[in-house]
Backbone bond lengths (Angstrom), bond angles and torsions (degrees), N, CA, C in turn:
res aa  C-N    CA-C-N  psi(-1)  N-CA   C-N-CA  omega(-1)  CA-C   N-CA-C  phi
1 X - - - 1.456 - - 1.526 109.21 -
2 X 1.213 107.41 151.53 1.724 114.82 -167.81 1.907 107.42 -86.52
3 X 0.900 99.80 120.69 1.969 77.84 174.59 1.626 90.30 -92.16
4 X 1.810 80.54 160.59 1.474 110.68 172.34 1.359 115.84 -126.95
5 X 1.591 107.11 146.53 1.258 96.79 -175.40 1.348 114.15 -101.07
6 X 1.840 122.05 147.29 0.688 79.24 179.22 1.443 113.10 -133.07
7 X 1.809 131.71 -175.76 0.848 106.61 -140.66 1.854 100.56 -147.14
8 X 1.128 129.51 139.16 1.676 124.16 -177.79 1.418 107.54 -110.87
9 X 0.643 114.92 133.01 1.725 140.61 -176.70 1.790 96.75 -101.15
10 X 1.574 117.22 107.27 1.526 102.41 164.69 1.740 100.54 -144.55
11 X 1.796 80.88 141.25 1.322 95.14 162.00 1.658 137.84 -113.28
12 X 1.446 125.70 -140.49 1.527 99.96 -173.80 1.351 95.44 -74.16
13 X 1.645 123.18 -47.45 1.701 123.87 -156.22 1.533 101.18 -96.85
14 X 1.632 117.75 -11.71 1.600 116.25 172.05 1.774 85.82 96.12
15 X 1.053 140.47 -1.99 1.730 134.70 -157.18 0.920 122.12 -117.98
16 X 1.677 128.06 -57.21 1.498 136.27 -166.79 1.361 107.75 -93.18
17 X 1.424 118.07 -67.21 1.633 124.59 -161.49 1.483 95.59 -69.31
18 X 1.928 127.96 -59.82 1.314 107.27 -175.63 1.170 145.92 -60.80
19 X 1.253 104.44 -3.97 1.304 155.51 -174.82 2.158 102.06 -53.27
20 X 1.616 79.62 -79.76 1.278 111.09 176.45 2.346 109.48 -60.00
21 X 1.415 90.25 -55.11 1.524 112.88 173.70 1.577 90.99 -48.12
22 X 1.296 136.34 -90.22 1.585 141.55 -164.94 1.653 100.05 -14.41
23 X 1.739 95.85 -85.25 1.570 112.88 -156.41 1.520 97.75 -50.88
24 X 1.119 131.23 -65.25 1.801 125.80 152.66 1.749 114.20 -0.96
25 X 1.162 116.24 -73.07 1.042 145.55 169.99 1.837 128.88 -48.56
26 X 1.200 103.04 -30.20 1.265 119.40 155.82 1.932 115.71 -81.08
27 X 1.234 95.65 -66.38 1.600 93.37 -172.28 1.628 106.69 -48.02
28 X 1.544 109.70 -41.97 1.494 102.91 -175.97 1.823 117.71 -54.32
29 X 1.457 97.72 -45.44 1.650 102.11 -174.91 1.618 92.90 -74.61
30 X 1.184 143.26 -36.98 1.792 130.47 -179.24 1.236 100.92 -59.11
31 X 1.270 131.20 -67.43 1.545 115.33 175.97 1.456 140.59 -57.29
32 X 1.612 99.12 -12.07 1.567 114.15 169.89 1.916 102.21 -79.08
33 X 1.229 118.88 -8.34 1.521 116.11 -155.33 1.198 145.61 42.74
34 X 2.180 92.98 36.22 1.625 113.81 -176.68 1.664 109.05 -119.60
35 X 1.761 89.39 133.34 1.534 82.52 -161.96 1.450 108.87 -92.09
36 X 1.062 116.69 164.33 1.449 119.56 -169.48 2.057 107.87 -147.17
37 X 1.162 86.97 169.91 1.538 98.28 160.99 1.614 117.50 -154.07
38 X 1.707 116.83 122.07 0.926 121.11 -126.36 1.941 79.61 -120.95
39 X 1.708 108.07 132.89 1.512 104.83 173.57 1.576 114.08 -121.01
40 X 0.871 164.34 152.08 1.669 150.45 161.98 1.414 98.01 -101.05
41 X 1.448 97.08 155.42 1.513 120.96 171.25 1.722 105.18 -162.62
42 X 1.367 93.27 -169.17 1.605 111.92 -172.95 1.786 113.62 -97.48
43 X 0.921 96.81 147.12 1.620 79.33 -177.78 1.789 125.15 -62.99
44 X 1.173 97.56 -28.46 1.598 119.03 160.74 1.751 123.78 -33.90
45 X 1.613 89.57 -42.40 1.484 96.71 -165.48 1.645 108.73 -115.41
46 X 1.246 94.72 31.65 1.710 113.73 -167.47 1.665 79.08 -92.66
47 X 1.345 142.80 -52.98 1.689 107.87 -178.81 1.225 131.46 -44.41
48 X 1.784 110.78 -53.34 1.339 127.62 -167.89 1.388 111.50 -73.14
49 X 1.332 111.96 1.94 1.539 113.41 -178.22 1.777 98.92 -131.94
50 X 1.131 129.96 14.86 1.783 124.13 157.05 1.261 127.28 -64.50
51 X 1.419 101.10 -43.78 1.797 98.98 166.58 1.602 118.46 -64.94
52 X 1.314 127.25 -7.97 1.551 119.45 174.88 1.396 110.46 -88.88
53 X 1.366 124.87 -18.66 1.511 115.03 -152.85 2.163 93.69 -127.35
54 X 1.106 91.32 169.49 1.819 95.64 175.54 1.599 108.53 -109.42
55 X 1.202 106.21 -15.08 1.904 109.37 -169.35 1.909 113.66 -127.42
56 X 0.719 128.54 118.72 1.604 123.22 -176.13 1.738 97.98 -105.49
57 X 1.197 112.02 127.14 1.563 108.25 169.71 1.485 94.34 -141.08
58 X 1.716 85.45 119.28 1.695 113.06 157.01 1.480 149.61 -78.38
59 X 1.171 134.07 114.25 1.856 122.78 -176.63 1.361 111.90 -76.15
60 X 1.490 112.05 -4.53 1.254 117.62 170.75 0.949 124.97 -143.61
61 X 1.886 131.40 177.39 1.175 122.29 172.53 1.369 116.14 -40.42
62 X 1.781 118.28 156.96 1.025 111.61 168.60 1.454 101.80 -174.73
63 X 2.058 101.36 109.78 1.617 81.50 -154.96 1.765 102.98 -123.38
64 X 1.509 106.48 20.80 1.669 109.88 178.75 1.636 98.19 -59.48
65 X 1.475 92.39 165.87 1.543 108.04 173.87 1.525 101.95 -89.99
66 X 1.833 116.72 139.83 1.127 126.84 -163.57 1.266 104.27 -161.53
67 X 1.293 115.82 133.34 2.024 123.88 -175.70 1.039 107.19 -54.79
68 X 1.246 118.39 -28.54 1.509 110.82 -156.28 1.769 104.97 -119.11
69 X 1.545 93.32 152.12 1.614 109.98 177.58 1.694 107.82 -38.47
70 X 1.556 112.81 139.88 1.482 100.40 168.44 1.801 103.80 -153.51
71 X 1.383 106.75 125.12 1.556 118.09 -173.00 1.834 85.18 -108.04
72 X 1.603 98.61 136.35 1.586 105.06 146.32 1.591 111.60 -87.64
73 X 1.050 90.07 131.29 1.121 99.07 159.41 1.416 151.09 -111.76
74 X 1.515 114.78 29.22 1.569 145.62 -157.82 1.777 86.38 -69.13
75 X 1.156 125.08 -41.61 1.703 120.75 172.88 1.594 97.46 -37.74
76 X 0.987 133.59 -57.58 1.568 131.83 -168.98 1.425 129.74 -43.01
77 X 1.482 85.30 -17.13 1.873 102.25 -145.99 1.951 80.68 -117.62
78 X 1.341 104.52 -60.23 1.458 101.35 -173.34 1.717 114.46 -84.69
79 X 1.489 130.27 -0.23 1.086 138.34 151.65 1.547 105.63 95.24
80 X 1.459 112.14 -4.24 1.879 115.83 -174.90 1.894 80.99 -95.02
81 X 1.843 83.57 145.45 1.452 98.22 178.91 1.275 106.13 64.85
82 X 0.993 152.18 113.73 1.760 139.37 -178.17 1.699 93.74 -149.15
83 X 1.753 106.69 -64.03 1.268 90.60 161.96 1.632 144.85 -31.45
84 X 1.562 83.87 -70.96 1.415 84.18 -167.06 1.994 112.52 -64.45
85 X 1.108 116.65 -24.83 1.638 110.41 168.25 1.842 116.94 -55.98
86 X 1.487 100.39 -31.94 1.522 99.54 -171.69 1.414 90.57 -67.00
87 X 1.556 131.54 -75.67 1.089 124.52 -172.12 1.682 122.74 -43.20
88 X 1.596 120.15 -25.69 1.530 101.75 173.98 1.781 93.40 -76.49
89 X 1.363 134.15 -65.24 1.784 112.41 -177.06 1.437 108.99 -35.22
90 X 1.149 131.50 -39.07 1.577 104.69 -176.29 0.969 103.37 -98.40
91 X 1.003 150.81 16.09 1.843 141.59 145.92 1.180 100.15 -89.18
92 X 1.007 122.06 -60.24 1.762 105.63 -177.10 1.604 118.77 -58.27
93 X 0.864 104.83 -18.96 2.397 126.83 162.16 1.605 95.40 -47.52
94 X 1.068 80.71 -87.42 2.019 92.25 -163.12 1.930 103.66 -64.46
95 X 1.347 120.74 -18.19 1.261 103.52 162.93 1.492 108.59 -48.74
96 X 1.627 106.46 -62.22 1.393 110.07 -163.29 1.353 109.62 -65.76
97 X 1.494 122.68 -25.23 1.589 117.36 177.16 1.844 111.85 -70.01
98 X 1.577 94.39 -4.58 1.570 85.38 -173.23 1.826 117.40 85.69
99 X 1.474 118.41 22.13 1.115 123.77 -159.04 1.319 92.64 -115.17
């Protein structure tokens, strides 16, 4: 069986930006050919939800201490930097796939 990683997308209200961030976020990992499973939340509830997921991606600052890997990803949404964020989610993908 394939693992997937998986991964939460949060913004301030959990609604608009990850919103936008996700579907972004999907096409990039489908064309990388890394599978994922993708959840949204609020940035609030980004502790109580770190132990479920392997990847945290932010639309905004976000500067608590947290186990797990975390890319903003507000480049997605505002289009500066676009490259280089796709390539840290899919390197940080296949890290966690072990690739």
């Amino acid at each position: 069986m394939s693992k997937e990683v998986n991964i939460l997308v949060a913004c301030g209200s959990g609604v608009a930006t990850s919103t936008v961030a996700q579907e972004k976020v999907k096409v990039i990992l489908k064309d990388a050919h890394v599978p994922a499973k993708i959840t949204k939340s609020t940035l609030s509830e980004i502790p109580s939800k770190q132990n479920d997921v392997d990847l945290i991606l932010t639309t905004s600052k976000y500067n608590k201490p947290l186990n797990k890997p975390v890319i903003s990803v507000f480049g997605l949404i505002s289009g500066i930097n676009q490259e280089n964020i796709k390539k840290q989610i899919v390197d940080e993908c296949n890290k966690i796939l072990g690739k």
